[in-house]
C-alpha positions as CSV (number, residue, x, y, z in Angstrom):
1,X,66.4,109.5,112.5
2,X,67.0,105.9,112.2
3,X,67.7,103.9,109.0
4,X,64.5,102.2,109.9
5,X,62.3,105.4,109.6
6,X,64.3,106.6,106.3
7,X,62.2,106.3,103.3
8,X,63.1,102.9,102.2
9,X,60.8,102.0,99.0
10,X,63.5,104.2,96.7
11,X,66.3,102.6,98.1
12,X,65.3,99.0,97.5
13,X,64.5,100.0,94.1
14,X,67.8,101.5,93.8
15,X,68.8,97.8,95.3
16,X,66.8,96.1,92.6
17,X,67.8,97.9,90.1
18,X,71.3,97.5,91.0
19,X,71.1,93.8,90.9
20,X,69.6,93.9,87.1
21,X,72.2,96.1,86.1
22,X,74.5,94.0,87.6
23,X,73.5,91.2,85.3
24,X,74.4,93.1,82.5
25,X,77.6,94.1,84.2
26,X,79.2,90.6,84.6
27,X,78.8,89.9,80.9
28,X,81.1,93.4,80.6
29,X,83.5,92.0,83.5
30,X,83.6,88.6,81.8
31,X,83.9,90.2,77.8
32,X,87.1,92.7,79.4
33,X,88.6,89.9,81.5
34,X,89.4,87.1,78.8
35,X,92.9,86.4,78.1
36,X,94.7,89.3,75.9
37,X,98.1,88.9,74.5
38,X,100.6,88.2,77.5
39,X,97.7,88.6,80.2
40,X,96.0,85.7,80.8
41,X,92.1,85.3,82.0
42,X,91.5,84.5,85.4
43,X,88.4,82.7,86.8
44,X,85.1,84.5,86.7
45,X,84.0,86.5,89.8
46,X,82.1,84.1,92.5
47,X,78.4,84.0,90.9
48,X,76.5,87.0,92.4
49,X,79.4,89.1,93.4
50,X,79.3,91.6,90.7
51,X,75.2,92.0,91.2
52,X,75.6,92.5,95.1
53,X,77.8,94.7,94.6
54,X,76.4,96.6,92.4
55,X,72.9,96.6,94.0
56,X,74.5,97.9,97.5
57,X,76.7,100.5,96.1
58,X,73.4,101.9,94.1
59,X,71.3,101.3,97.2
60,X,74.0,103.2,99.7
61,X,74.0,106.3,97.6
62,X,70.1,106.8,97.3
63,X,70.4,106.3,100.9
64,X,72.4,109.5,101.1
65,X,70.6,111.4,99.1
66,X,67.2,110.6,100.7
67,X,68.9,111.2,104.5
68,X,67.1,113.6,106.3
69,X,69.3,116.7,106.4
70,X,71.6,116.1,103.8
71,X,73.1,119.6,103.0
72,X,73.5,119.1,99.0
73,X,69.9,118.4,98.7
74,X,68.8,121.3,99.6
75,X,71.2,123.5,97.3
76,X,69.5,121.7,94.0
77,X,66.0,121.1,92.2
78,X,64.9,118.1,91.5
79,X,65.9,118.4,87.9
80,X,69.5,119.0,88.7
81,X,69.5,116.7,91.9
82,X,68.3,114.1,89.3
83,X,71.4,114.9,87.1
84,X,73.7,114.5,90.0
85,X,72.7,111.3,91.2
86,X,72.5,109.9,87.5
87,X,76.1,110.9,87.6
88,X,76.8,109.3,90.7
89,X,75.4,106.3,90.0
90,X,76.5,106.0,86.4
91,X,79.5,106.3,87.9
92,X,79.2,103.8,90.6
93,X,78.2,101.2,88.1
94,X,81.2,101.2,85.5
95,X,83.6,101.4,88.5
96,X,82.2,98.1,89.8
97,X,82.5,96.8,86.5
98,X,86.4,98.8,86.1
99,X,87.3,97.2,89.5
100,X,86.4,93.4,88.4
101,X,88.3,93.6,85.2
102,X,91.1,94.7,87.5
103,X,91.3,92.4,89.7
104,X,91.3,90.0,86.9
105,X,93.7,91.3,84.4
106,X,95.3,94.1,85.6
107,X,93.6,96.5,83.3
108,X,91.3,99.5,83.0
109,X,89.8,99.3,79.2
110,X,89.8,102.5,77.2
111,X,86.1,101.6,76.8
112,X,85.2,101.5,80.5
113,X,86.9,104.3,81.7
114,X,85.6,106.4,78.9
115,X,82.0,105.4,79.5
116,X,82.9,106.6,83.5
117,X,83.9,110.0,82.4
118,X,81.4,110.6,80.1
119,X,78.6,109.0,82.0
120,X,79.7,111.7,85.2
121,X,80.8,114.5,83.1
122,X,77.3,114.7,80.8
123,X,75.3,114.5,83.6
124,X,76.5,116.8,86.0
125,X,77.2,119.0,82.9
126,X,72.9,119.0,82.5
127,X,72.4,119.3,86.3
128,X,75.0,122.6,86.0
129,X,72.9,124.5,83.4
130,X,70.0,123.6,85.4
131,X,70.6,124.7,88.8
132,X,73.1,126.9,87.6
133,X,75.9,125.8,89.3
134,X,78.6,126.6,86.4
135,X,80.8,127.3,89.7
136,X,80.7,123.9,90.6
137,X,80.6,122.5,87.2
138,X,84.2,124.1,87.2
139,X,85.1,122.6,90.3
140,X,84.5,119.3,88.4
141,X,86.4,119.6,85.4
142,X,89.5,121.2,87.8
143,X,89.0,118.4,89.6
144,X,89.2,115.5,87.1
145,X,92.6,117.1,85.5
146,X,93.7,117.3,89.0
147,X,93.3,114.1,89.8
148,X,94.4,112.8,86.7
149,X,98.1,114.7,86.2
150,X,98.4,113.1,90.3
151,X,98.3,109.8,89.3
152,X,100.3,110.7,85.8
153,X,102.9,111.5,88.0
154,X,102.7,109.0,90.3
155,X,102.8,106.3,86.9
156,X,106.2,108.5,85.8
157,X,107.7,108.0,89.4
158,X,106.8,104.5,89.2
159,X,105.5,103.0,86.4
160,X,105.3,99.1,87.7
161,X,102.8,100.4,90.3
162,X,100.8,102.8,88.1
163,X,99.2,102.0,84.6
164,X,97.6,104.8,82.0
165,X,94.2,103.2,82.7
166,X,94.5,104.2,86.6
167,X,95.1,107.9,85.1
168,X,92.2,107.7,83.0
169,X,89.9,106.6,85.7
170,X,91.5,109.4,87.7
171,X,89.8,111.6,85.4
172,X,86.6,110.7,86.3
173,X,86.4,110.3,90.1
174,X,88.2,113.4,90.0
175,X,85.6,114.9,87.9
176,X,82.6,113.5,90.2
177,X,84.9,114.1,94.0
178,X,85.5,117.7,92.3
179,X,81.8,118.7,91.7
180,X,81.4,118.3,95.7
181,X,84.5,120.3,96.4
182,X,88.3,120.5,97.0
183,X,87.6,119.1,100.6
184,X,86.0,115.8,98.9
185,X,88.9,115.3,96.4
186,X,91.6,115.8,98.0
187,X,89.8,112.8,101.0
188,X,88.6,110.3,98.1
189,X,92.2,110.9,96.9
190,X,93.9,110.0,100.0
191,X,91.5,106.9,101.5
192,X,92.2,105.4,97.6
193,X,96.0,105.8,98.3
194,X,95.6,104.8,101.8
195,X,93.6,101.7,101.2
196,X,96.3,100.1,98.2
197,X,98.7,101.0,100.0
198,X,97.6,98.8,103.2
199,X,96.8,96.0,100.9
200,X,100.5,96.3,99.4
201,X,102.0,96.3,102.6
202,X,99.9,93.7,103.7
203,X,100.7,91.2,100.3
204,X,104.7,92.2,101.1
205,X,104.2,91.0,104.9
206,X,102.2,87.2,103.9
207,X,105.1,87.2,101.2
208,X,102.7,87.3,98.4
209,X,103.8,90.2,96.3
210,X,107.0,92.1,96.4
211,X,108.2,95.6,95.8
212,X,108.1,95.9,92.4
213,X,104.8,93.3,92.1
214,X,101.3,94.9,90.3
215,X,98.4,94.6,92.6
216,X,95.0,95.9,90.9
217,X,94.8,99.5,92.2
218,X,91.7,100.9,90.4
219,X,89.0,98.8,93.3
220,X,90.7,101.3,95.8
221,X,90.4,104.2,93.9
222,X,86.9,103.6,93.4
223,X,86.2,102.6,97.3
224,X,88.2,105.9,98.4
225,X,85.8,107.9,95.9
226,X,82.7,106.3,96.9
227,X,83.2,106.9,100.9
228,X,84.2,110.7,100.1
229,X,81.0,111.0,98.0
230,X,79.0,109.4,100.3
231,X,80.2,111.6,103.4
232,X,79.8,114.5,101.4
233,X,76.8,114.0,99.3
């Protein structure tokens, strides 16, 4: 079926909504990205950014879920689907918002990265006892420790490239990538690693960062997560 023919009203909603939230969201960017201490603020994203962004990440996952055929849709009610998406999208939301502060400072706040677990974790926790998919509730909760204790150990290999806020947000895209399987984690693992690790590389070659430089890695950890959960959502 063509995009053309999906049912569209529920994803421009989605879009709309995302775009309202998003205005809510820059004021979060903007609060977590002012100087702190020996970090110094950087210029406010380019006006919109955070509300597109926001808007199509919201609009690409009702997408999914509405796509004709889409296997997890049929394994659900609408009660738990609802839980699952809320998930989804809650998480969606604070990672755009995790991923600007980023970029700006460097940092993954306690605050944000607790509202991501929590806001995936409670939901899917609901959509569990609902459907009663305590297997894959399990799944979750492996997979956000999993996922977590990686990235602990790639911050005690190297701790100029890791920080403890990139394990905490672990914890959550772990927790959401787990809930759709090992198969999902282990690829929104790998296309986050993959995709920091070309931008590295590609900072060393224009001779804009070095070895030993920090480059914000929690926007690729969030883009690796989305694609897997979009693929396999």
């Amino acid at each position: 079926m063509s995009l053309v023919a999906a049912p569209l009203l529920p994803v421009l909603a989605a879009a709309a909504s995302g775009a309202v939230i998003g205005l809510w969201t820059r004021r979060v960017v903007a609060r977590h990205s002012a100087p702190d201490g020996d970090r110094p603020g950087r210029p406010r994203p380019v006006a919109g950014a955070v509300e597109v962004t926001t808007a199509v990440v919201l609009a690409a996952l009702v997408l999914r879920a509405l796509w004709p055929g889409t296997p997890a849709g049929t394994a659900s009610t609408a009660a738990g689907r609802a839980g699952e998406l809320l998930a989804f999208g809650g998480l969606a939301v604070v990672a755009v918002a995790l991923s600007f502060v980023d970029v700006a400072v460097h940092r993954l706040p306690d605050r944000l990265t607790l509202a991501a677990y929590l806001g995936t974790a409670v939901p899917l926790a609901a959509s569990a006892l609902v459907d009663g998919r305590l297997g894959d509730l399990l799944g979750a909760g492996l997979g956000g420790l999993a996922l977590a204790g990686f990235y602990l150990v790639l911050l005690l290999i190297n701790p100029a490239g890791m920080g403890l806020g990139d394990v905490k947000f672990a914890a959550s895209l772990g927790t959401a990538l787990g809930w759709l399987g090992w198969d999902t984690l282990v690829t929104g693992a790998f296309l986050g690693l993959v995709a920091g690790g070309v931008y590295g590389a590609a900072l060393m070659v224009l001779r804009r960062a070095g070895r030993k430089s920090e480059i914000p890695f929690g926007p690729f950890m969030a883009v690796g997560a989305l694609a897997a959960v979009l693929t396999a959502l």
